[in-house]
HTML snippet that shows the backbone in 3Dmol.js (N, CA, C, O; Angstrom):
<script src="https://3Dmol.org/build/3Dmol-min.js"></script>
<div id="view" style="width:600px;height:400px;position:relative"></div>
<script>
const pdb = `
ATOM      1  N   UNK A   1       8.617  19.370 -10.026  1.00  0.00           N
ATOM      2  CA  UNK A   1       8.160  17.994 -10.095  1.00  0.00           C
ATOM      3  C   UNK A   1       8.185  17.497 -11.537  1.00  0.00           C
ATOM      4  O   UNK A   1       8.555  16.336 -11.710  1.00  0.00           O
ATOM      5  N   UNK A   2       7.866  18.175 -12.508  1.00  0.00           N
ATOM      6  CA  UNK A   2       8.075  17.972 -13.537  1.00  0.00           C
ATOM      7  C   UNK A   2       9.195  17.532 -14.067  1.00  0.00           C
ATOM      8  O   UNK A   2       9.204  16.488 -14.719  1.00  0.00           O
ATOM      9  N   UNK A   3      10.328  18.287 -13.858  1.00  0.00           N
ATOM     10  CA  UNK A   3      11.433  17.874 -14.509  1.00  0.00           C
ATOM     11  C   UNK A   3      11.784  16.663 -14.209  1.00  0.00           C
ATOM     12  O   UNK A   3      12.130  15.828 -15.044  1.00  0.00           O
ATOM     13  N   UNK A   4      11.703  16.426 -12.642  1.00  0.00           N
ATOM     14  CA  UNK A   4      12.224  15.349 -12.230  1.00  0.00           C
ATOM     15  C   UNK A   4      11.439  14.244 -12.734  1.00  0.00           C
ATOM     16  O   UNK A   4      12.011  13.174 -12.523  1.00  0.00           O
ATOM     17  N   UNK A   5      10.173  14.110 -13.407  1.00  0.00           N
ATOM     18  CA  UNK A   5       9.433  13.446 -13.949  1.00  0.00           C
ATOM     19  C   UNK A   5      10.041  13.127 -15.152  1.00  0.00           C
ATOM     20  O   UNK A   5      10.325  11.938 -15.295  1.00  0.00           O
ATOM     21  N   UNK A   6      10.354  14.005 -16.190  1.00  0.00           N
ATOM     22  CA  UNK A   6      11.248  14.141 -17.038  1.00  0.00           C
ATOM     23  C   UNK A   6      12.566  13.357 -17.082  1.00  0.00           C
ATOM     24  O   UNK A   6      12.846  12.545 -17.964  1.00  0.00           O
ATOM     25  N   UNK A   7      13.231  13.633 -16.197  1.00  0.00           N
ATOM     26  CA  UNK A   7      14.640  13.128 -15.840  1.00  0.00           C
ATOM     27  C   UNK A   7      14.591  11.591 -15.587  1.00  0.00           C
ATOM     28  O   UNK A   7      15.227  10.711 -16.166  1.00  0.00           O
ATOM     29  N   UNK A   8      13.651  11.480 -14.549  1.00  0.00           N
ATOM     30  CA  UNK A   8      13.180   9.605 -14.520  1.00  0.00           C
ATOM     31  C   UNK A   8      12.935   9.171 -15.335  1.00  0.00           C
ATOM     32  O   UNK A   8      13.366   8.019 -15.390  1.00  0.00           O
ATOM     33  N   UNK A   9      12.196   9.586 -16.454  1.00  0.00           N
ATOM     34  CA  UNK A   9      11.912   8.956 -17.701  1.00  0.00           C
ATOM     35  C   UNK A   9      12.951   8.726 -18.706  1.00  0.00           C
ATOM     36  O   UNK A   9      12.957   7.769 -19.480  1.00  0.00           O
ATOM     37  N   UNK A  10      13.803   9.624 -18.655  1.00  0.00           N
ATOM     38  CA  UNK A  10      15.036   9.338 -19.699  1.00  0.00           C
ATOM     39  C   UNK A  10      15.369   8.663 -19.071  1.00  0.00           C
ATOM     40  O   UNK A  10      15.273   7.683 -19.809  1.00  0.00           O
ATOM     41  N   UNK A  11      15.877   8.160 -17.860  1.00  0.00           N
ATOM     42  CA  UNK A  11      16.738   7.432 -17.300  1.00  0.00           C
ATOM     43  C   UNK A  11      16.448   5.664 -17.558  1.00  0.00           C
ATOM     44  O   UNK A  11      17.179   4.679 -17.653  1.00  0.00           O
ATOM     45  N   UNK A  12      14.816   5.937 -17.611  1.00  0.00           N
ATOM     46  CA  UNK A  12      14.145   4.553 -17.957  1.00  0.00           C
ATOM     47  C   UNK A  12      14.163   3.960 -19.424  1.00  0.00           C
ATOM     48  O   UNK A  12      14.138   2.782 -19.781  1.00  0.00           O
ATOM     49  N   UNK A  13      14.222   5.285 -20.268  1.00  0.00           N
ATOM     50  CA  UNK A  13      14.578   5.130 -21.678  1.00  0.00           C
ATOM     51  C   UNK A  13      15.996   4.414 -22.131  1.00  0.00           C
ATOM     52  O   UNK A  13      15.951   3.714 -23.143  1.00  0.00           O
ATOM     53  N   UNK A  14      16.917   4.516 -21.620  1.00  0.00           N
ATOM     54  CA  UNK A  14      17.816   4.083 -21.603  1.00  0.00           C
ATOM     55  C   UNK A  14      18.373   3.108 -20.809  1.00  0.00           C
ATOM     56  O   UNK A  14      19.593   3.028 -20.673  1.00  0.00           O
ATOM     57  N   UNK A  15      17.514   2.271 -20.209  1.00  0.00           N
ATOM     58  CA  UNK A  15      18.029   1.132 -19.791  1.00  0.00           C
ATOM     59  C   UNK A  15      17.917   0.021 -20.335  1.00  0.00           C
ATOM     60  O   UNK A  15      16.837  -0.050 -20.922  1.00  0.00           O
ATOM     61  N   UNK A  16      18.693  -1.143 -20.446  1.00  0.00           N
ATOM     62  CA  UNK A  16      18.590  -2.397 -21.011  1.00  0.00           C
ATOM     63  C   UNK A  16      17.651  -2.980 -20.851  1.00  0.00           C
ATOM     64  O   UNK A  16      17.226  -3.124 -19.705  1.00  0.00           O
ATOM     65  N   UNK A  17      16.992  -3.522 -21.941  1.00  0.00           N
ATOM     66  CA  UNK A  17      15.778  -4.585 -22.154  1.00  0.00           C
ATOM     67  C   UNK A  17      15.718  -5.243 -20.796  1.00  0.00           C
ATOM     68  O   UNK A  17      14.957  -4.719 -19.983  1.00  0.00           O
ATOM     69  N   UNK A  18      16.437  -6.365 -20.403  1.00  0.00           N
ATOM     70  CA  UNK A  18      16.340  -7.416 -18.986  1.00  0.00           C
ATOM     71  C   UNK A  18      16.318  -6.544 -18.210  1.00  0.00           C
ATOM     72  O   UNK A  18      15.622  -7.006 -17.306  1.00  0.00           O
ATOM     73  N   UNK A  19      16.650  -5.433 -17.889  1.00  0.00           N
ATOM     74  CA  UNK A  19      16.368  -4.735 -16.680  1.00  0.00           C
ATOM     75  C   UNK A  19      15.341  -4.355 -16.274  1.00  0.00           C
ATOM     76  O   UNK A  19      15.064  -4.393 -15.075  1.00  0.00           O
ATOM     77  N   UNK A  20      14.289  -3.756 -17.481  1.00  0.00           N
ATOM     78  CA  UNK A  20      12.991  -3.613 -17.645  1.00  0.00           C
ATOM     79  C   UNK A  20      12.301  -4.605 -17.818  1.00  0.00           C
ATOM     80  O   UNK A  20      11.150  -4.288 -18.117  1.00  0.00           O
ATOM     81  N   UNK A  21      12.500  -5.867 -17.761  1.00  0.00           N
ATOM     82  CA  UNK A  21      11.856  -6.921 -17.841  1.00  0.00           C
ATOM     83  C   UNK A  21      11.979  -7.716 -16.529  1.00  0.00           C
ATOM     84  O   UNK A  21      11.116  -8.577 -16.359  1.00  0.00           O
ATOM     85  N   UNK A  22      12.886  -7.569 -15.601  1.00  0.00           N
ATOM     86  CA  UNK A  22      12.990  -8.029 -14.606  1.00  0.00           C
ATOM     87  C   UNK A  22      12.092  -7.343 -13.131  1.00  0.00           C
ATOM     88  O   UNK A  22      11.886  -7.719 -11.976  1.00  0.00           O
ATOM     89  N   UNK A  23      11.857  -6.541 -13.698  1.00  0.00           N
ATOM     90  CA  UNK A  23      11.469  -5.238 -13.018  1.00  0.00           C
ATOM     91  C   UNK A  23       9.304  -5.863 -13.122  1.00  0.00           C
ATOM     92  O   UNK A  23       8.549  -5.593 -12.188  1.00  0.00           O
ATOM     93  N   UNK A  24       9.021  -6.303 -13.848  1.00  0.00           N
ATOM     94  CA  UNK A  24       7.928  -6.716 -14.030  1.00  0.00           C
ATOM     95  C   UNK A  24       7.629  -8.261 -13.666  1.00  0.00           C
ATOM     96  O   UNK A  24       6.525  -8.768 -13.864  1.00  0.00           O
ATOM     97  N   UNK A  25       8.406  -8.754 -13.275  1.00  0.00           N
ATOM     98  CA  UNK A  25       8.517 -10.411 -13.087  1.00  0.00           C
ATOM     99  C   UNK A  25       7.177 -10.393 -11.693  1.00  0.00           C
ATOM    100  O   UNK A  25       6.916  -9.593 -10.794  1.00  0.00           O
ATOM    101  N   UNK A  26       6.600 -11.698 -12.127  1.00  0.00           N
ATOM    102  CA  UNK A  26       5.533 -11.738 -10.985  1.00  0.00           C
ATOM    103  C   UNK A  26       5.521 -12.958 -10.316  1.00  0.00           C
ATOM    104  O   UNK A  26       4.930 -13.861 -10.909  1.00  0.00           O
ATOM    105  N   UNK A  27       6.053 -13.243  -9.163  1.00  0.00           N
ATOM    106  CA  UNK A  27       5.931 -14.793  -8.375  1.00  0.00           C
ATOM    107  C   UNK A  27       4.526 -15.051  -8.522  1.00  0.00           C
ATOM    108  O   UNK A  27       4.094 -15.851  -9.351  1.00  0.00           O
ATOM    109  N   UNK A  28       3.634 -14.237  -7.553  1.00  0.00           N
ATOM    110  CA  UNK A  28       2.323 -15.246  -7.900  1.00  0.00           C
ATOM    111  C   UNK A  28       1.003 -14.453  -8.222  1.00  0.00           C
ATOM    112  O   UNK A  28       0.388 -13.732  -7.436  1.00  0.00           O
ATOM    113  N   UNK A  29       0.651 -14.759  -9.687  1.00  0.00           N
ATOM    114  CA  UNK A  29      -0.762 -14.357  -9.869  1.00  0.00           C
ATOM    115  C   UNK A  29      -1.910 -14.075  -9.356  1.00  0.00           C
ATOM    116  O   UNK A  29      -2.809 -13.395  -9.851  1.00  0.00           O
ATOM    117  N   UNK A  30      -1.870 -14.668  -8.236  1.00  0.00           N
ATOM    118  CA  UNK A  30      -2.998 -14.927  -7.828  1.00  0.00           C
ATOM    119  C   UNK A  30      -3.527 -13.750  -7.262  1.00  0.00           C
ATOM    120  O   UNK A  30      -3.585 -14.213  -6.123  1.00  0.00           O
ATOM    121  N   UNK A  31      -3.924 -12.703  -7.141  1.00  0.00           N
ATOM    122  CA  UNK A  31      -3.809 -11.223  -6.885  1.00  0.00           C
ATOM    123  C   UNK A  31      -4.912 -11.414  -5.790  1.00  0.00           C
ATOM    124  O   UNK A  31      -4.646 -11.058  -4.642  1.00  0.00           O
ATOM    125  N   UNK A  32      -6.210 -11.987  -6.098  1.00  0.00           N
ATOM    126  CA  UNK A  32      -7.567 -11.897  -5.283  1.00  0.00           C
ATOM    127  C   UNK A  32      -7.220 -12.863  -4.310  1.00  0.00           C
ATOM    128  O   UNK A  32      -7.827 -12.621  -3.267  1.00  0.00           O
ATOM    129  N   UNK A  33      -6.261 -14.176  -4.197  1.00  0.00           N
ATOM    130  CA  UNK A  33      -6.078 -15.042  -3.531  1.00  0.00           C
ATOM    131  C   UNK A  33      -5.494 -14.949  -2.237  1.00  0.00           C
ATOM    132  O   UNK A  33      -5.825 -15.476  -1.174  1.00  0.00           O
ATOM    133  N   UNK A  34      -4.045 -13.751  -2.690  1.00  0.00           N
ATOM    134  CA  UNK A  34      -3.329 -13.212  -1.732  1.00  0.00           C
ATOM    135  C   UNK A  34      -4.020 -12.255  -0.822  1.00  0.00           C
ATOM    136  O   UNK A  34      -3.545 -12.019   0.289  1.00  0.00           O
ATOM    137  N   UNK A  35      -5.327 -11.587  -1.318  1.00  0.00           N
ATOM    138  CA  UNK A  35      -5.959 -10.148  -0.828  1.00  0.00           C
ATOM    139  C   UNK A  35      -6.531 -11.283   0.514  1.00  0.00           C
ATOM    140  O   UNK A  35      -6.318 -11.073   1.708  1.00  0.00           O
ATOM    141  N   UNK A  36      -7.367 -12.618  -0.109  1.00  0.00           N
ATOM    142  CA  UNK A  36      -7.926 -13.197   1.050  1.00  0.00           C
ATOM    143  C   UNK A  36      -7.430 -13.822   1.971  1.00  0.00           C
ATOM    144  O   UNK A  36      -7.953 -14.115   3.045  1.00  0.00           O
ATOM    145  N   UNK A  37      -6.244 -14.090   1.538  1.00  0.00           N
ATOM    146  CA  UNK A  37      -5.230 -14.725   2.697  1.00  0.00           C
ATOM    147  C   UNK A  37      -5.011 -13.698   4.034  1.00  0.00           C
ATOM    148  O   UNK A  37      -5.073 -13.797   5.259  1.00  0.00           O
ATOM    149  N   UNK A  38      -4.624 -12.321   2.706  1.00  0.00           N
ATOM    150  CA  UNK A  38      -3.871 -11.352   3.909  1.00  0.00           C
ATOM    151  C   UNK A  38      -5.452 -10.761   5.093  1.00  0.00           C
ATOM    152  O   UNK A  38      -5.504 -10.230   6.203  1.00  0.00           O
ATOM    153  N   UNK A  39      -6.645 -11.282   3.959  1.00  0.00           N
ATOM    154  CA  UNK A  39      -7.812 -10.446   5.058  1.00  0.00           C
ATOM    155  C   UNK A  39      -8.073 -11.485   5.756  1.00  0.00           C
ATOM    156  O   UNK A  39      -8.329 -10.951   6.835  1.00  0.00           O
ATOM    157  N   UNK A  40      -8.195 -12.598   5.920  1.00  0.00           N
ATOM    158  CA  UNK A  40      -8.487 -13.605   7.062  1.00  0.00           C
ATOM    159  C   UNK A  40      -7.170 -13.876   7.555  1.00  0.00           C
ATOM    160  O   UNK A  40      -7.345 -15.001   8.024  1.00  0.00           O
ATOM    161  N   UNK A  41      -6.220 -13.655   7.718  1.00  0.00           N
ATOM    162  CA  UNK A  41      -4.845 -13.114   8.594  1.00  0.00           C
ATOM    163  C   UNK A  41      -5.743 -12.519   9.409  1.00  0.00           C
ATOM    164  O   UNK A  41      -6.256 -12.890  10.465  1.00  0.00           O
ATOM    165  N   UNK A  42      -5.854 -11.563   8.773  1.00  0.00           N
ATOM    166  CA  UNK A  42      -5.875  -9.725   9.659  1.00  0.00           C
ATOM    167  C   UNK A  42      -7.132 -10.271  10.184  1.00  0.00           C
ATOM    168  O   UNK A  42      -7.097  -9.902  11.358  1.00  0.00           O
ATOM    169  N   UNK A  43      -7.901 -10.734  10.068  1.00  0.00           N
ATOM    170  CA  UNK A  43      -9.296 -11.156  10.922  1.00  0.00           C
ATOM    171  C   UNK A  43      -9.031 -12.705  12.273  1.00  0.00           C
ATOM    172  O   UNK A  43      -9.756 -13.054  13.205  1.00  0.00           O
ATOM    173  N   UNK A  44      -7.967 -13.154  11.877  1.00  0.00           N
ATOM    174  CA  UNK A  44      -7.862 -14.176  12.379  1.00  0.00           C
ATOM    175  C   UNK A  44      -6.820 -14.218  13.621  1.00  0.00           C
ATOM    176  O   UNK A  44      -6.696 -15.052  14.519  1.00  0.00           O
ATOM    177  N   UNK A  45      -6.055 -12.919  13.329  1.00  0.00           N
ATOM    178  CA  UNK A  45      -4.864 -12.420  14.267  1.00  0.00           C
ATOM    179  C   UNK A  45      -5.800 -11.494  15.381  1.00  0.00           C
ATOM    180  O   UNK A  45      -5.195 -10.982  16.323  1.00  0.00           O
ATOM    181  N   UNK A  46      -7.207 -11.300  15.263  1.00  0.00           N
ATOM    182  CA  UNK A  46      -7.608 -10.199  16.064  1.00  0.00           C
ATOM    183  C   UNK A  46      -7.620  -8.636  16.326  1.00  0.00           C
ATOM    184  O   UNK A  46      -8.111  -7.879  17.163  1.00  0.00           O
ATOM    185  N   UNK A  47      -6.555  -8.498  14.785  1.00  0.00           N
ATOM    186  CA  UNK A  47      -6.219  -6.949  14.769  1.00  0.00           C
ATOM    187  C   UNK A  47      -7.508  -6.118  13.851  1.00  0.00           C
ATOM    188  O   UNK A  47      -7.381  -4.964  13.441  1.00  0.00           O
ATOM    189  N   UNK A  48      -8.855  -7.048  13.619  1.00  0.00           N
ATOM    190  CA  UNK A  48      -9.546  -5.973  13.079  1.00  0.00           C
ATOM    191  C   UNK A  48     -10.242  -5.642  14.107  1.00  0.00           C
ATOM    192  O   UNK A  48     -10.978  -4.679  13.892  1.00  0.00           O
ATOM    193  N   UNK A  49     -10.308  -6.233  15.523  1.00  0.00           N
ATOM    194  CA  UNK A  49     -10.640  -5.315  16.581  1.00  0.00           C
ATOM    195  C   UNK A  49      -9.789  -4.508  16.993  1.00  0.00           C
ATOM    196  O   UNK A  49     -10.293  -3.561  17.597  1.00  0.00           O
ATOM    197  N   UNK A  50      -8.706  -4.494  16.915  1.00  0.00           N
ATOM    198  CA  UNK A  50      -7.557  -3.438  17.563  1.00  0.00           C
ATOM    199  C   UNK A  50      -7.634  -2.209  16.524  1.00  0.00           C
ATOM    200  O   UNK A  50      -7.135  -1.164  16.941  1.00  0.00           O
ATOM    201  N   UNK A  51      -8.185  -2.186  15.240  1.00  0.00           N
ATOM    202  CA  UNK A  51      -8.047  -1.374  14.292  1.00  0.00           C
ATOM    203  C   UNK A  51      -9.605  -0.934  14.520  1.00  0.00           C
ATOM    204  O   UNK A  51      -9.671   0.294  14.576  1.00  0.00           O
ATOM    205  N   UNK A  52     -10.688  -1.470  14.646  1.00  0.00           N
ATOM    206  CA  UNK A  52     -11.900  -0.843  15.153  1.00  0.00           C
ATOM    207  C   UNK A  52     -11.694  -0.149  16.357  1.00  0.00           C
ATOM    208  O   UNK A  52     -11.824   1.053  16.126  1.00  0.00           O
ATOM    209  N   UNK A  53     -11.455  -0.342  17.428  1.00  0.00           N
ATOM    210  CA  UNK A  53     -11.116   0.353  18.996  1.00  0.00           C
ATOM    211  C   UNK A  53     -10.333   1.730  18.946  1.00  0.00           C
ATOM    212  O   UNK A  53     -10.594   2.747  19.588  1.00  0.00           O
ATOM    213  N   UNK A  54      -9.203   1.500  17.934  1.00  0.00           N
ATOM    214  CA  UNK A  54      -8.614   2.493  17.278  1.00  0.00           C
ATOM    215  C   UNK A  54      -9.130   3.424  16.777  1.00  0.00           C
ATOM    216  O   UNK A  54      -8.798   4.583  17.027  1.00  0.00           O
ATOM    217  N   UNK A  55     -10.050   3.089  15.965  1.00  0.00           N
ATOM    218  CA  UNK A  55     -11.002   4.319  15.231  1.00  0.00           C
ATOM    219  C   UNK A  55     -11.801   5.082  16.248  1.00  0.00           C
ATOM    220  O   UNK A  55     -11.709   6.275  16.534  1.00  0.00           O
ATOM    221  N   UNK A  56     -12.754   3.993  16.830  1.00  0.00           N
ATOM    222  CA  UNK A  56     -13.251   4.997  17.542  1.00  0.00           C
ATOM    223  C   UNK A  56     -12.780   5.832  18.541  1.00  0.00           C
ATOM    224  O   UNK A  56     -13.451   6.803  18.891  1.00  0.00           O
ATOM    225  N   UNK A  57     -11.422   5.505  19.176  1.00  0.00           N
ATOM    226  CA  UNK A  57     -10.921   6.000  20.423  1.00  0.00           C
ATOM    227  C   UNK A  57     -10.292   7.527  19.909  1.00  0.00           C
ATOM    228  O   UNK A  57     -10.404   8.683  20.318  1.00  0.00           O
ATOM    229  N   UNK A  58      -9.547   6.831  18.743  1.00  0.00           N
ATOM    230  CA  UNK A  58      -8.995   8.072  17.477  1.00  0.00           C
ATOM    231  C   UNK A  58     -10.596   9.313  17.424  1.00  0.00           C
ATOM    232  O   UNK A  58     -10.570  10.446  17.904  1.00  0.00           O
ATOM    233  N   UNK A  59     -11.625   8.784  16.838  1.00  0.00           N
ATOM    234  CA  UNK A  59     -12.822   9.833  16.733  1.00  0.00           C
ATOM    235  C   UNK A  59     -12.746  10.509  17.692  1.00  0.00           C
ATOM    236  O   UNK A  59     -12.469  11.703  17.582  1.00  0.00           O
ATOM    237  N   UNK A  60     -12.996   9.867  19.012  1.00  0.00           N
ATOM    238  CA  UNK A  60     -13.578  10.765  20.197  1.00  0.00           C
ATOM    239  C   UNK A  60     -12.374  11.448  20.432  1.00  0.00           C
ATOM    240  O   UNK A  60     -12.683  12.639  20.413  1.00  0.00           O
ATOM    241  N   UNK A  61     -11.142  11.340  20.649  1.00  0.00           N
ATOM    242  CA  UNK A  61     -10.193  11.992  21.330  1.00  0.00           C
ATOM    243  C   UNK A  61     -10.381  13.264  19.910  1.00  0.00           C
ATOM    244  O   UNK A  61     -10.384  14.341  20.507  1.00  0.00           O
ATOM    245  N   UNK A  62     -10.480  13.462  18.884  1.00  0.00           N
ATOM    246  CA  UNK A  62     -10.551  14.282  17.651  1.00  0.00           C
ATOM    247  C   UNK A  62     -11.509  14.665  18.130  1.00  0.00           C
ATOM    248  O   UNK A  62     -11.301  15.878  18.173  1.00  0.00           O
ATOM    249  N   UNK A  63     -12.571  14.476  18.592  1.00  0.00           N
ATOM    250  CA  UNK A  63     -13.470  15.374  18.535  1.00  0.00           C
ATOM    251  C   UNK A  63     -13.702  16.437  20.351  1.00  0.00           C
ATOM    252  O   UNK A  63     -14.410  17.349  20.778  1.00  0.00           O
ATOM    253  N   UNK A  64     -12.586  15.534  20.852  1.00  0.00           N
ATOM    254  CA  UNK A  64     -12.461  16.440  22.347  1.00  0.00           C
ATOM    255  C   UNK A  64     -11.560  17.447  21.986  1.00  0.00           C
ATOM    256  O   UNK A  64     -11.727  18.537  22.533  1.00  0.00           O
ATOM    257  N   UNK A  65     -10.686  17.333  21.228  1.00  0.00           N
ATOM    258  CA  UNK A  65      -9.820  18.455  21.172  1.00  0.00           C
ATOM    259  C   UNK A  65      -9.662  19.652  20.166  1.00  0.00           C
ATOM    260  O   UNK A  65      -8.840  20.568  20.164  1.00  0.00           O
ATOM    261  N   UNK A  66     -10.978  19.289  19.080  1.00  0.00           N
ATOM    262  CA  UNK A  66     -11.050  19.983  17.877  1.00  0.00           C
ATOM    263  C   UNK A  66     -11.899  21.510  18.471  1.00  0.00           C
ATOM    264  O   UNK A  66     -12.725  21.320  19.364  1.00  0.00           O
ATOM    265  N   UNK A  67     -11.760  22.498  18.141  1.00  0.00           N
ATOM    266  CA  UNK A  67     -12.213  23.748  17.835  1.00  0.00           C
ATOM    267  C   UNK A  67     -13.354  23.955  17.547  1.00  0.00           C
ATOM    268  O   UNK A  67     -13.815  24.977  18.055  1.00  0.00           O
ATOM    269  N   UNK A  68     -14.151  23.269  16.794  1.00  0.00           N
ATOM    270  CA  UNK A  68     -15.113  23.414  15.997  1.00  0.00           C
ATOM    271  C   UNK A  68     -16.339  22.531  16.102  1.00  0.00           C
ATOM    272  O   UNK A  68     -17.276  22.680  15.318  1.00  0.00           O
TER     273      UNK A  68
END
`;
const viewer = $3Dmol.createViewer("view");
viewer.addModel(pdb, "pdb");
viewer.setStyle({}, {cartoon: {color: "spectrum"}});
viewer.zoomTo();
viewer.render();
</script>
């Protein structure tokens, strides 16, 4: 893992300025804005009950079939 850590890094060392600068470009700032959009989506589409039902159905079936 290392090397290849190594190896990526030279590879980054040697690339052209705009490439590394393009690579960082940001459409929209708004970082906390987008988080609330995407969480009242996900609340508004109904999937944070499908993702609750999930959990628990996920628990119990884990705990019918676990060993321990």
């Amino acid at each position: 893992m290392n090397y290849f850590s190594g190896v990526i890094s030279q590879l980054v060392w040697h690339l052209p300025v705009n490439v590394t600068v393009l690579a960082q470009y940001v459409n929209d700032p708004d970082l906390l804005g987008q988080m609330q959009q995407a969480w009242n989506n996900f609340v508004l589409t109904g999937q944070i009950w499908a993702f609750l039902i999930g959990i628990i159905i996920g628990y119990f079936l884990r705990s019918l079939t676990s060993f321990g």
